[in-house]
N, C-alpha and C positions, 0 to 999 in steps of 0.2 A: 504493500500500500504506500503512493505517493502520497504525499500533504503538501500542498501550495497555500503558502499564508501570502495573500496579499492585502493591501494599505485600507483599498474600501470595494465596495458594491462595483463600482465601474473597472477597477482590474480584475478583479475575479471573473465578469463575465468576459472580458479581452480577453483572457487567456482561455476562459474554456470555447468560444467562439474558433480561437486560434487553432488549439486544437479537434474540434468537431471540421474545419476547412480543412489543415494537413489530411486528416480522413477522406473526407469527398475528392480533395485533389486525387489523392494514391490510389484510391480506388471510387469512381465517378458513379459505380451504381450500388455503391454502399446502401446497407439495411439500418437506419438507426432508428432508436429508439428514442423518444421525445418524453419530455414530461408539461405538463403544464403548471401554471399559478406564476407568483410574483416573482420567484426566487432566476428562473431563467429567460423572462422579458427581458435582461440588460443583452442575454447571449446571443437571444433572436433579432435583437436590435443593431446586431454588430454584424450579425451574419447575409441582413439585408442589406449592410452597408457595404459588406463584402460584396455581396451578389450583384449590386448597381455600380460600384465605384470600381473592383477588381477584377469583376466574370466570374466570381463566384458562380461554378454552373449547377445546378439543382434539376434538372433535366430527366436522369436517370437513378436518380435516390430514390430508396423507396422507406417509408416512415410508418413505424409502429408505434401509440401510443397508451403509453401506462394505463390510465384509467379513465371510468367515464359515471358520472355521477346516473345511479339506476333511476329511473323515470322521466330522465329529462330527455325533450327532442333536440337531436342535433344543432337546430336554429334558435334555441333558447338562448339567450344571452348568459348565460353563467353555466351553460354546457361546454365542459374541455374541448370538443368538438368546433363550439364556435371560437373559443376563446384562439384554439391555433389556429383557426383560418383567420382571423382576424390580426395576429400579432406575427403570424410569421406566412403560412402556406400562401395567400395571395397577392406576398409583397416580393416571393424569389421564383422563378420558372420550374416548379416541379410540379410534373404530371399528377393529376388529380389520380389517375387510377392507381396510381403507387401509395395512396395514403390510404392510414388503416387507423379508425379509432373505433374502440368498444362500444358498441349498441348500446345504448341506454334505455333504450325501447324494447329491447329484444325479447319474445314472448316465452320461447325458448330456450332459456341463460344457459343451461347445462349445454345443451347443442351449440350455442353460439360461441361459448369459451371456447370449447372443445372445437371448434372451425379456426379460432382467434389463434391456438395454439398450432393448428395442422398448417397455418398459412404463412408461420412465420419459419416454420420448417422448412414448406416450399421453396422459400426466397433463400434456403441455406442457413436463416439464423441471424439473427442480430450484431453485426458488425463493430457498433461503440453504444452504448447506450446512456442517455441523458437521465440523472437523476436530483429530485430535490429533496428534503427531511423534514418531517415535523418535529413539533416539541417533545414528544416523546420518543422519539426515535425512528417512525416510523416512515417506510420508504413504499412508494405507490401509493395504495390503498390497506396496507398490509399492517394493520395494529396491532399494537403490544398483544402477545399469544398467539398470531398467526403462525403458523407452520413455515417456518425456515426450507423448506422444499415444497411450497403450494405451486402450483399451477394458475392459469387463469381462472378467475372463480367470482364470485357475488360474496359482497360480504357486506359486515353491517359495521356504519363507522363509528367509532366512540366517541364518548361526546365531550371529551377534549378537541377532537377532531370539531365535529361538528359547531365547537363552541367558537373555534379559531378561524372559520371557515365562513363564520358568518356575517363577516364582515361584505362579505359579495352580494350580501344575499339584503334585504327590506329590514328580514328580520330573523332570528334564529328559528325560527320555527319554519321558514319557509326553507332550508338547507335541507335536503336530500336522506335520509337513515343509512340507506344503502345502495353501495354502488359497485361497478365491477372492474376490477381489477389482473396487472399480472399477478403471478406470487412469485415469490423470493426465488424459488426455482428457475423459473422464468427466465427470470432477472441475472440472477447466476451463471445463466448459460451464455449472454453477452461475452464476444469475444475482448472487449474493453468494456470498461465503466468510470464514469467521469461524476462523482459526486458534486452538487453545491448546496453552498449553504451560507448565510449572512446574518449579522447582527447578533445581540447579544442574546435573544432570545434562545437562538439556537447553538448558546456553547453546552451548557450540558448534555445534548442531543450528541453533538462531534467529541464530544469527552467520552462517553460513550459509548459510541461508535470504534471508533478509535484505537482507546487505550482502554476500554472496560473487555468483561470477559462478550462470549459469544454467545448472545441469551434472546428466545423468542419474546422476551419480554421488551428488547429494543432491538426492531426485526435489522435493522440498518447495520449493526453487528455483525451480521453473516458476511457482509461485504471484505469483511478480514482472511476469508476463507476466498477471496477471488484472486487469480495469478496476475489480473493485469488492472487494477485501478489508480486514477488520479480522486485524491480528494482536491478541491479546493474552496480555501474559507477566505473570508476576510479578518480583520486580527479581532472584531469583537466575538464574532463566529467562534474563532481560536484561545479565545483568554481564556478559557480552563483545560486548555493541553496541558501535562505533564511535562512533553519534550518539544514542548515548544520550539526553542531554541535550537534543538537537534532538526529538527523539522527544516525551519530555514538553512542552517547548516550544509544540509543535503542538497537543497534543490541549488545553493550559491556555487555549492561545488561541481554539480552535474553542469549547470547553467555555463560557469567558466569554460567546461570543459565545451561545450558547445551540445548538449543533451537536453535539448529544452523538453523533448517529448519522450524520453528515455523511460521506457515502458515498464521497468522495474527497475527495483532497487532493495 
């Protein structure tokens, strides 16, 4: 596990931007995996800068995302769904057929995972995959006590979740119970993964994560058991590391050496 501490909000998303384009460049019809909400708007904002200013090409991507809040229609404003067409899919030239977000409608959930899973097979499998973290730890849709090997699935979200969530929403009551998600499984099988995370909110979450043991109860912990991730935080994301300092360490000496994107360590 890599750790990139940088200064605020607008480096963290530079760098992980940076690296989601090295990807697309090296391989143009890469599988990635997207998340939604606040945490990677700074990334999709960099990457349309990319796509208009540099040729960023998006053409042949093809895009899976995490999750999608159960009952809502695609066109709903506070559906994942609309949210990345709105913040990233039809600001860069990538073919509408190549994008995949979770049914939120779907009448058939167990049938529709279970296609959600066979589809991302077909494509070979997730190439880098974007991810953001809640306050408790929790990555996708997948909360404290989720199965650290789940699959695509329906679940119901806590209401920590819900409570923080509701800021999108009129009013807490109108935020969603349940919604459908990868599982950690899923997620695990990504041949990269690019953690974010920001602000202070979210240090115990990356403390956590991180440097705590590997526990269903903060599903984002499995990610220690992956052979190829970048985390990166900003420093208040980062104030409750341990090895802080080792942390920056690492990446000043890779960086010297000219290893911006040095896949392990």
């Amino acid at each position: 596990m890599r750790v990139i501490i940088t200064k605020d909000y607008d480096e963290m998303s530079i760098k992980a931007a940076r690296i989601i384009a090295e990807q697309v460049r090296r391989k143009p019809n890469s599988v990635l995996g997207l998340a939604a909400g606040s945490t990677p708007l700074g990334t999709y904002k960099e990457l349309i800068r990319m796509h208009r200013e540099e040729g960023l090409d998006f053409s042949s991507v093809i895009t899976f995302n995490l999750d999608e809040y159960y009952g809502l229609a695609p066109d709903h404003p506070q559906s994942y769904h609309y949210f990345m067409f709105e913040n990233f899919f039809k600001h860069v030239n990538i073919n509408p057929k190549n994008i995949h977000t979770p049914d939120g409608l779907a009448k058939d959930v167990k049938a529709f995972c279970e296609k959600y899973e066979e589809e991302i097979k077909k494509v070979g499998g997730i190439d880098l995959q974007l991810l953001g973290i809640g306050r408790d730890g929790h990555i996708a849709f997948n909360e404290p006590g989720s199965s650290l090997a789940g699959r695509t699935m329906l679940v119901a979200l806590a209401e920590e979740t819900i409570k923080d969530n509701a800021r999108f929403f009129k009013s807490e009551e109108e935020v969603p119970r349940l919604a459908i998600t990868m599982g950690c499984g899923t997620i695990m099988e990504a041949r990269r993964i690019l953690l974010l995370a920001n602000g202070e909110n979210k240090a115990d979450a990356i403390a956590a994560t991180v440097e705590g043991p590997v526990t269903s109860q903060v599903t984002a912990s499995i990610l220690q058991m992956h052979p190829d991730i970048i985390v990166i935080v900003d420093e208040a994301a980062a104030s409750k590391l341990k090895r802080k300092e080792y942390y920056k360490y690492v990446n000043r000496v890779l960086e010297e050496a000219g290893f911006l994107n040095f896949r392990c360590h």
